[in-house]
C-alpha positions as CSV (number, residue, x, y, z in Angstrom):
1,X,98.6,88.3,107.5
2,X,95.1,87.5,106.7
3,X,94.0,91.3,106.8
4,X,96.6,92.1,104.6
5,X,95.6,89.4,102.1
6,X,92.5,90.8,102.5
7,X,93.3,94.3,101.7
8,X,94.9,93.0,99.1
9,X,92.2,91.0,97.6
10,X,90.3,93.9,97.8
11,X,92.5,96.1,95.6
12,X,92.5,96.0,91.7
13,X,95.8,95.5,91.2
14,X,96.8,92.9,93.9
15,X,93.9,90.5,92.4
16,X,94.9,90.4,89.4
17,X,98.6,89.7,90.6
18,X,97.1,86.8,93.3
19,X,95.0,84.9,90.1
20,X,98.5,85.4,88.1
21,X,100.3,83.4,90.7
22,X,97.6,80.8,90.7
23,X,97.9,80.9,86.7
24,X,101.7,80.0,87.0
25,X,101.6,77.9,89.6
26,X,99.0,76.0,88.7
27,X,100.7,75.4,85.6
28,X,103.7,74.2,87.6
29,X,102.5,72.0,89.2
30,X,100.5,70.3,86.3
31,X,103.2,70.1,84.3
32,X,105.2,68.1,87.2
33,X,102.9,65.2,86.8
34,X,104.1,65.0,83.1
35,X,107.6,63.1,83.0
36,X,106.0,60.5,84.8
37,X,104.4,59.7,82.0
38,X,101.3,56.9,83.5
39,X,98.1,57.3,83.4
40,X,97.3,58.1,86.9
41,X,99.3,61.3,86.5
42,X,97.7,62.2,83.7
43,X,94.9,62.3,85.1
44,X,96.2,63.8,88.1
45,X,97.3,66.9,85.8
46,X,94.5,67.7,84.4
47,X,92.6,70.0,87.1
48,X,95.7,71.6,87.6
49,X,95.6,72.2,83.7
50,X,91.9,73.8,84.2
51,X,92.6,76.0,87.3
52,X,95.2,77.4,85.1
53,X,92.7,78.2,82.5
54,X,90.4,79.8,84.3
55,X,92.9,81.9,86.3
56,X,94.2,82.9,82.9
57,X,90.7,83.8,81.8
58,X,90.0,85.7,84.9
59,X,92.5,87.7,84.0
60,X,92.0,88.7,81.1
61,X,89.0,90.6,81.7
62,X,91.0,93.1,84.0
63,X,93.0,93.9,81.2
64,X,90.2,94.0,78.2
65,X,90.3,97.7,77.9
66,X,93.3,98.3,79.5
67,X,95.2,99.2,76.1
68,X,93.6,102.8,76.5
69,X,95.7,103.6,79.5
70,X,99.5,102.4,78.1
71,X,98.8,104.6,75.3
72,X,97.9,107.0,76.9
73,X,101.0,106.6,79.5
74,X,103.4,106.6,76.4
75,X,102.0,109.8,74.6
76,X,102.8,111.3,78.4
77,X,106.0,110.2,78.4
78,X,106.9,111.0,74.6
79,X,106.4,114.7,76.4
80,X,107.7,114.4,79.4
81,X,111.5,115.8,79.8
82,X,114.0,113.3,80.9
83,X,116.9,111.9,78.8
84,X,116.1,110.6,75.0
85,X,117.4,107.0,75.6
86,X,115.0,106.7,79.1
87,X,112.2,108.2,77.2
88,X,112.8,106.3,73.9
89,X,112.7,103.4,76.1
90,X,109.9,103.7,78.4
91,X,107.9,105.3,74.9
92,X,108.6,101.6,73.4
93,X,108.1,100.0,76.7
94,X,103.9,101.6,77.0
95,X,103.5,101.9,73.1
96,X,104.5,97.7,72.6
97,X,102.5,96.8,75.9
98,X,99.3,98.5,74.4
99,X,99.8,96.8,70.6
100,X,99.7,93.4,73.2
101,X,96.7,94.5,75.0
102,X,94.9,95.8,71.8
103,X,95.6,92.6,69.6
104,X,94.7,90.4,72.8
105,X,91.1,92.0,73.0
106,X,90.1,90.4,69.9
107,X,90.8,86.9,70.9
108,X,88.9,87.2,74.2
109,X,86.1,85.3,73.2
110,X,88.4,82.2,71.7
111,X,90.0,81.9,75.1
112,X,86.1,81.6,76.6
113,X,85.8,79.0,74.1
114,X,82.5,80.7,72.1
115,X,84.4,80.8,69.3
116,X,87.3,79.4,67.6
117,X,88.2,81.8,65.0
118,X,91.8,81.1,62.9
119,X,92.0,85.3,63.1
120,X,92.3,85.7,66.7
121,X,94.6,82.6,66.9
122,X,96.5,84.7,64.7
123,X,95.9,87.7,66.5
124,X,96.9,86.0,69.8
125,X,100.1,85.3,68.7
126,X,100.7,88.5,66.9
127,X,100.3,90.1,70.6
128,X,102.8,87.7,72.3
129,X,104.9,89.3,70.0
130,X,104.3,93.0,71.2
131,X,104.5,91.2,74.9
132,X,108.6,90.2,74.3
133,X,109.2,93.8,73.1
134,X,107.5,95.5,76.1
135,X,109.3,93.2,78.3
136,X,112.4,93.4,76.1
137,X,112.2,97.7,75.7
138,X,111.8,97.2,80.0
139,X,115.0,95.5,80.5
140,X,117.0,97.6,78.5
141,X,115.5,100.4,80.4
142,X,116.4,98.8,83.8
143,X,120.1,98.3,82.3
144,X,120.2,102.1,81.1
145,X,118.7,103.6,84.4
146,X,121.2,101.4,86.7
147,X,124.3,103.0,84.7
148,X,123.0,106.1,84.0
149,X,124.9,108.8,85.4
150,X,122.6,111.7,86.7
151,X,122.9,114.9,86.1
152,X,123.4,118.4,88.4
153,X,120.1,119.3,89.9
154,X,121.3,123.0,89.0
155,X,121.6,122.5,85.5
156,X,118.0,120.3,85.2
157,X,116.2,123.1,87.0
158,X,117.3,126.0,84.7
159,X,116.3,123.8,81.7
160,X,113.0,123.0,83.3
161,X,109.5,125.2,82.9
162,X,108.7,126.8,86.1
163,X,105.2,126.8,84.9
164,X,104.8,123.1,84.5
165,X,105.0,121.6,88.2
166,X,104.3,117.5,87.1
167,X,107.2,118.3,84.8
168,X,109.5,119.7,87.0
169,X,109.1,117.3,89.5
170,X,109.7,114.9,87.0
171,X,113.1,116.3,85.8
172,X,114.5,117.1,89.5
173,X,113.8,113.2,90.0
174,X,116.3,112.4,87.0
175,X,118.3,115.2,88.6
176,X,118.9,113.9,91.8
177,X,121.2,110.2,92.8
178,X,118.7,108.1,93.0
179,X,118.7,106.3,96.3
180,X,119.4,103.0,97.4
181,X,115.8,102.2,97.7
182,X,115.1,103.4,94.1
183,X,118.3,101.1,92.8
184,X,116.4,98.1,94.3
185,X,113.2,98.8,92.4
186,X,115.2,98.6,89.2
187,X,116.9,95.9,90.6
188,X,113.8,93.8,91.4
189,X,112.0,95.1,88.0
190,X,114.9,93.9,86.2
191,X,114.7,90.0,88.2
192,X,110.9,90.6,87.2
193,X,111.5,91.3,83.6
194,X,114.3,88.3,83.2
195,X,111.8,85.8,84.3
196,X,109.0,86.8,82.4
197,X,110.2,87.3,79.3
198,X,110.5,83.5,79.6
199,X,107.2,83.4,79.0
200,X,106.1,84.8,76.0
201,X,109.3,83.2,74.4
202,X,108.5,79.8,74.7
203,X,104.9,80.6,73.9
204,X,106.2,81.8,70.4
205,X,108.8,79.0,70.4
206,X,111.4,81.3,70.7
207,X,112.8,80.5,73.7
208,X,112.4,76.1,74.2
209,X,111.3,75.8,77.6
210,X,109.1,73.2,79.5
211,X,106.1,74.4,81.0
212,X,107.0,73.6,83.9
213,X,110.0,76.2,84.2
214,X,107.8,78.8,82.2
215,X,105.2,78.0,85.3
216,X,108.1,78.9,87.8
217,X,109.4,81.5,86.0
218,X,106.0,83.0,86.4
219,X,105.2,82.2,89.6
220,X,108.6,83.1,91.0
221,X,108.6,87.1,88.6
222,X,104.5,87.3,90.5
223,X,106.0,87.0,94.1
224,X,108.7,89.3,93.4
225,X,105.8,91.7,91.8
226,X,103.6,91.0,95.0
227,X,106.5,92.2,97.1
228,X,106.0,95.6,96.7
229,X,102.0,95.8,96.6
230,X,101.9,93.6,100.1
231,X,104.2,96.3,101.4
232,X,101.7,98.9,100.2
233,X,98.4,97.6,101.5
234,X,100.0,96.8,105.4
């Protein structure tokens, strides 16, 4: 267990997802100490409330620039051959994602508390905006891929370019059942998607939700997420 931790330390990726879960559950637990309302918890709350920070912070810096590479995703999509809904979808899904990311970068140096510009508060929240329509545009997709109904592999291979391998691989995928290990991806991703669009929700007030269950359902869409990565790096 500790060489796989390890590993996954070691990849990109898998950090970023271990600092989320300390983000979430940090939060978790400091907001547990709230309804107790004394002083002694209060006081008891408040490193939780600074590990939280800085996991958040930490973060942040692995996805800085990181706005380059979902635009770039959803231009490949937009070309890519597979049904209009799924590609309309997954187009929204990487082009709102990147509007997140982009608008986030400019409020970097707020959350490292140089500055405290009334722009990038603004900007900030603009992007949680962009963050509930990526997750939003995701679970739609997950709904539309579990009751999609595939069609022949015949029919998708006379339709696709013979020339263009990535995208004829990509077409006899959507071809093809799907098997039962590719239904629980969706399933998961869907679980994933439910619990985090908590998140930005209640950020924008959109959703009213105690920290504390926006800290769980974080922590709880993070483990799920770290499922599949642990699996990978054993």
């Amino acid at each position: 267990m500790l060489l796989t931790l390890a590993k996954l330390s070691d990849d990109a990726v898998g950090l970023e997802k271990l600092l989320r879960f300390g983000q979430y559950a940090s939060q978790a637990i400091g907001a547990s100490f709230v309804p107790l309302s004394s002083g002694d918890a209060i006081e008891a709350a408040i490193p939780w409330r600074q590990a939280q920070a800085q996991f958040a912070l930490s973060r942040r810096y692995f996805r800085l620039l990181k706005w380059h590479g979902t635009f770039s995703a959803a231009y490949t999509t937009a070309t890519v051959e597979q049904p209009t809904l799924e590609r309309t979808l997954r187009v929204c899904k990487f082009s709102f994602l990147g509007l997140y990311l982009f608008f986030e970068m400019f409020a970097i140096t707020n959350a490292m508390k140089l500055t405290d510009y009334a722009w990038a508060a603004a900007m900030q929240h603009e992007a949680l905006k962009f963050w509930l329509y990526a997750i939003v545009s995701s679970l739609l997709l997950g709904i539309c891929l579990c009751f999609s109904t595939p069609s022949s592999p015949a029919g998708a291979a006379k339709a696709t370019p013979a020339a263009n391998e990535e995208k004829s691989d990509v077409a006899v995928q959507n071809a093809a059942p799907p098997p039962a290990v590719e239904y629980s991806k969706i399933y998961v991703q869907l679980a994933i998607d439910c619990a985090d669009v908590l998140i930005p929700g209640a950020a924008l007030g959109w959703i009213q939700l105690d920290d504390f269950y926006v800290g769980i359902a974080g922590t709880l869409s993070t483990l799920l997420a770290l499922q599949g990565l642990w699996r990978r790096v054993e």
